[in-house]
N, C-alpha and C positions, 0 to 999 in steps of 0.2 A: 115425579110422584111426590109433590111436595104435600100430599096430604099423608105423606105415611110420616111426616116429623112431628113429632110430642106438640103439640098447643103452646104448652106455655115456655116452647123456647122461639122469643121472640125478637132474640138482636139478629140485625138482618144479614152481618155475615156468615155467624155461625146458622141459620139457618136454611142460609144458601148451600152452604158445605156440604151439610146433611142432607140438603134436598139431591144436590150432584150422586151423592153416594149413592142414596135410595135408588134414585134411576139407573144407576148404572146397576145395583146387587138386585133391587125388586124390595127391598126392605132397609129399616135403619141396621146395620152391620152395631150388633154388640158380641162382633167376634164370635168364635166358638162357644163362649159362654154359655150361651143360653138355648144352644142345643143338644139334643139328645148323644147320646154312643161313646163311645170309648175315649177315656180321660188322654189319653197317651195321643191319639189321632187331635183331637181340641187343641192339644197343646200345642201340638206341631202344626198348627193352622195359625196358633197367634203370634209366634215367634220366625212362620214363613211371611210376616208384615212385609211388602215391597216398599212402605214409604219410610221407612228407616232409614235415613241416608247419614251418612258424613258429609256436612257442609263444606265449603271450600273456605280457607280463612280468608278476611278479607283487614281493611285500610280499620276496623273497628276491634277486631280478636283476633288472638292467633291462639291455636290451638298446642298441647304438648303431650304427649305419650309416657305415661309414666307408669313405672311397675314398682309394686311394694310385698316384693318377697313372692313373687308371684300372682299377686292381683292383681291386672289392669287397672289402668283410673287413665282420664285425659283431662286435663288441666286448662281452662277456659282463660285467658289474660288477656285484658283490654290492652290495648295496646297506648290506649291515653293515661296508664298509670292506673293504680288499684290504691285499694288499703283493703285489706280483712282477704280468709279465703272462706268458703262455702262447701264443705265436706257432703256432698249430692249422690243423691238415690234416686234413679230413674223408677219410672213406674210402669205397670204391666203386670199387676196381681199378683206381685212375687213370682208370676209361674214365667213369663215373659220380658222382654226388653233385652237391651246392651247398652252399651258406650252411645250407641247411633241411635236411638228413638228417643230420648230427649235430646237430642245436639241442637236444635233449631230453640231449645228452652232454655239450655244452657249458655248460650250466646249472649241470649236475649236478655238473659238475669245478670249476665255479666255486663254487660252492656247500661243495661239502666240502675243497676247497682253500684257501678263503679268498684264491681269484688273481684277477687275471682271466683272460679266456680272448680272443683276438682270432683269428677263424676268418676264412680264406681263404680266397676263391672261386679256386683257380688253374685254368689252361688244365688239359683234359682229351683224354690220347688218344681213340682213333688219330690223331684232325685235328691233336693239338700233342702228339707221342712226348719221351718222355727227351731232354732234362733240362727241359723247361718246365715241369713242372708244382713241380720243383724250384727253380728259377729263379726263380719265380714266391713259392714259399715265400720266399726268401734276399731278395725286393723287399719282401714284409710285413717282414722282419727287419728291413732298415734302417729302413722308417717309422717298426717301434715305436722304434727306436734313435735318431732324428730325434724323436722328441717323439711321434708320431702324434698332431699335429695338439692337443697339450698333454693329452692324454688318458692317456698311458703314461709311469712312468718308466723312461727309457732305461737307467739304473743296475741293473734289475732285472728281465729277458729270462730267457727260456726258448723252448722249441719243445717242441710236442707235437702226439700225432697218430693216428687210428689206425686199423689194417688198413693200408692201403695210405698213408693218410697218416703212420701211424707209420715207414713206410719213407721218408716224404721227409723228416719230422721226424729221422729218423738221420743220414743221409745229410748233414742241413745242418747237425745236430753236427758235423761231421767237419769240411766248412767253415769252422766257427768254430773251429773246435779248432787247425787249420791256419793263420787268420788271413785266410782268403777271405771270411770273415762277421762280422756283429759279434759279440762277446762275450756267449757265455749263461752263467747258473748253474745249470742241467738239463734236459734231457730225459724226457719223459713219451713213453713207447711205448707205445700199447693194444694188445694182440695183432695187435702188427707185421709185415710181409713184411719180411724182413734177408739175401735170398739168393733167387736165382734158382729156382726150381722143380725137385727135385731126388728124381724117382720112388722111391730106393732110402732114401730118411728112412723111420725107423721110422713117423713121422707123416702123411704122406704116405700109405703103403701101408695104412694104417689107416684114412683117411678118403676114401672113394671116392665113397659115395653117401650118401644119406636125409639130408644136410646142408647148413646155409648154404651153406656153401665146402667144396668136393672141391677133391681132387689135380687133377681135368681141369678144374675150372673156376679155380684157380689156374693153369695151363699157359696158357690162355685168355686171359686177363688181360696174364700177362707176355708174349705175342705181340704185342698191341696198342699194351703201353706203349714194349717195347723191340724198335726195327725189325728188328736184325739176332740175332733171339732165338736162331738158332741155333750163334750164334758166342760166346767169352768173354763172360761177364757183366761190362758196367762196375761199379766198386770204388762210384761213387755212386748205382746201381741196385738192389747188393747189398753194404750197408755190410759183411756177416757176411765178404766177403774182403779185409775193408782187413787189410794186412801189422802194423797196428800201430794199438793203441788208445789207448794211453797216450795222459793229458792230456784228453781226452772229458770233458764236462760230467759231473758225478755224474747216475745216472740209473736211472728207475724205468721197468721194466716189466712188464706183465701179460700172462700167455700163459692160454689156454684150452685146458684140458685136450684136448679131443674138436673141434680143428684140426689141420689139416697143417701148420700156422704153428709149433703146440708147440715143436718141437722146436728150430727156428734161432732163436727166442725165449729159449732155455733157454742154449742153447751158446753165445750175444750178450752173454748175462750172464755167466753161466760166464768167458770173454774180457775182458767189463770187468774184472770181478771180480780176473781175471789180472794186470791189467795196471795194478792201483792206483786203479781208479778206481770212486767209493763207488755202491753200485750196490743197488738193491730191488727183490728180483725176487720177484711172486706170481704163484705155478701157480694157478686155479680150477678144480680138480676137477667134473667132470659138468655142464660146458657147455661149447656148440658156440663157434665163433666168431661175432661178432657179439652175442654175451649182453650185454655192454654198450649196445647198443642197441636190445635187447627195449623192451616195454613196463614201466618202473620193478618191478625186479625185488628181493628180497634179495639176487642174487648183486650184481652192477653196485652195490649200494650198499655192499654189504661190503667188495666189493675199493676201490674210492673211499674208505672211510675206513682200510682198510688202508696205501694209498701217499699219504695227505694228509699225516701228519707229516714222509715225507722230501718234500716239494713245498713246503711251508713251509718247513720248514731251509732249503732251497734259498737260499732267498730272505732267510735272517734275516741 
């Protein structure tokens, strides 16, 4: 059923992906999202993901298990040697994800980065809404800043994150930036949420259906995370209305062409950019959101070594 994939996703593996799914569901799976009935059954649809997996380590990472006062985190270390760690927020709308549905990304970033990578398990809506799961990020910040348990150097922090952890990875830039957090030297956004759900975005109106993530199944999402969705969006919800960027860690992000995301990814930078702060922004043309976490694709590897060189500077 390759004719139920969006047009203008036209890189050939990620459209192969999509096409496999289709035929297998009868349509492009955007999850529960973007169907009808009870919030509570949705939810337990996207968090029963079977392609979650823990990887096996291999002659490239090895993995490490670590607890900060009761929060999980798993600690990505190339095994060729590091410099800098990467304080990581998987993605899944806030409502979804673990340690396990970014691991194949986390590798990946450690791997072509040359970092480490220390992923979060934080609290997940609707049971813990805004700002826990950000909160929860800003508690792995100080571990790693505290030693993480002799494992991280505190002198060489970062945050990164993405889809929806990219948006908590923003947000606790801002934090730090402010002096609420500790001190990072960059941000990695992967096709981030940086703004409330906003119908009239060029990007938005464009991606409606036959996709990972639609406009309706972003609306969805930010329901759950933020209680009172229909009133002002908070500035640490949607970093894209903080009044002022200036000072923001130098910072890299990746937006996907054929998302509603595109666009406040675009304008985030655009804003850094404004505002003095050193910033590396890659469009990938002809994939959806989510492409980063296909099945090891050329796009996901390009763009990885595309924003590996400012992710080291970061750090030198």
């Amino acid at each position: 059923m390759t004719d139920a994939v969006h047009p203008a996703i036209t890189d050939p593996a990620a459209r192969a992906h999509l096409a496999r799914l289709a035929a297998q569901a009868g349509t492009i799976p955007s999850g529960a999202t973007d169907a009808d009935g009870d919030d509570a059954a949705r939810v337990a649809v996207l968090r029963a993901n079977p392609s979650w997996i823990r990887s096996p380590d291999d002659e490239m990472i090895e993995s490490i298990d670590l607890d900060a006062d009761g929060l999980a985190l798993r600690l990505y270390r190339p095994r060729a040697g590091h410099r800098g760690t990467l304080v990581f927020a998987h993605g899944g709308g806030w409502v979804a994800g673990d340690l396990d549905n970014n691991d194949a990304l986390c590798r990946a970033l450690a791997t072509t980065t040359g970092t480490q990578v220390l992923s979060v398990d934080y609290r997940l809506a609707p049971e813990h809404p805004f700002p826990a799961g950000l909160d929860d990020l800003e508690r792995a910040l100080r571990f790693a800043a505290d030693g993480a348990d002799g494992h991280v150097d505190p002198a060489l922090l970062g945050v990164a994150g993405h889809s929806a952890g990219g948006n908590l990875a923003a947000s606790l830039a801002l934090r730090s930036r402010d002096g609420r957090a500790p001190g990072i030297r960059c941000q990695v956004l992967l096709c981030p949420v940086l703004d409330a759900p906003d119908p009239e975005r060029p990007s938005y109106r464009a991606h409606t259906e036959n996709l990972p993530l639609t406009a309706r199944g972003m609306q969805w999402y930010w329901g759950l995370y933020v209680p009172d969705a229909a009133g002002p969006a908070p500035v640490e919800a949607a970093p894209l209305r903080a009044i002022d960027l200036a000072g923001s860690a130098p910072a890299v992000i990746v937006a996907a062409a054929v998302d509603p995301l595109s666009d406040e990814a675009e304008e985030y930078a655009g804003r850094l950019t404004a505002s003095g702060v050193p910033t590396t922004f890659v469009r990938r043309e002809g994939v959806p959101h989510l492409f980063l976490v296909f099945p090891s694709t050329p796009a996901r590897d390009e763009v990885l070594a595309a924003v590996a060189p400012a992710v080291r500077a970061a750090f030198d």
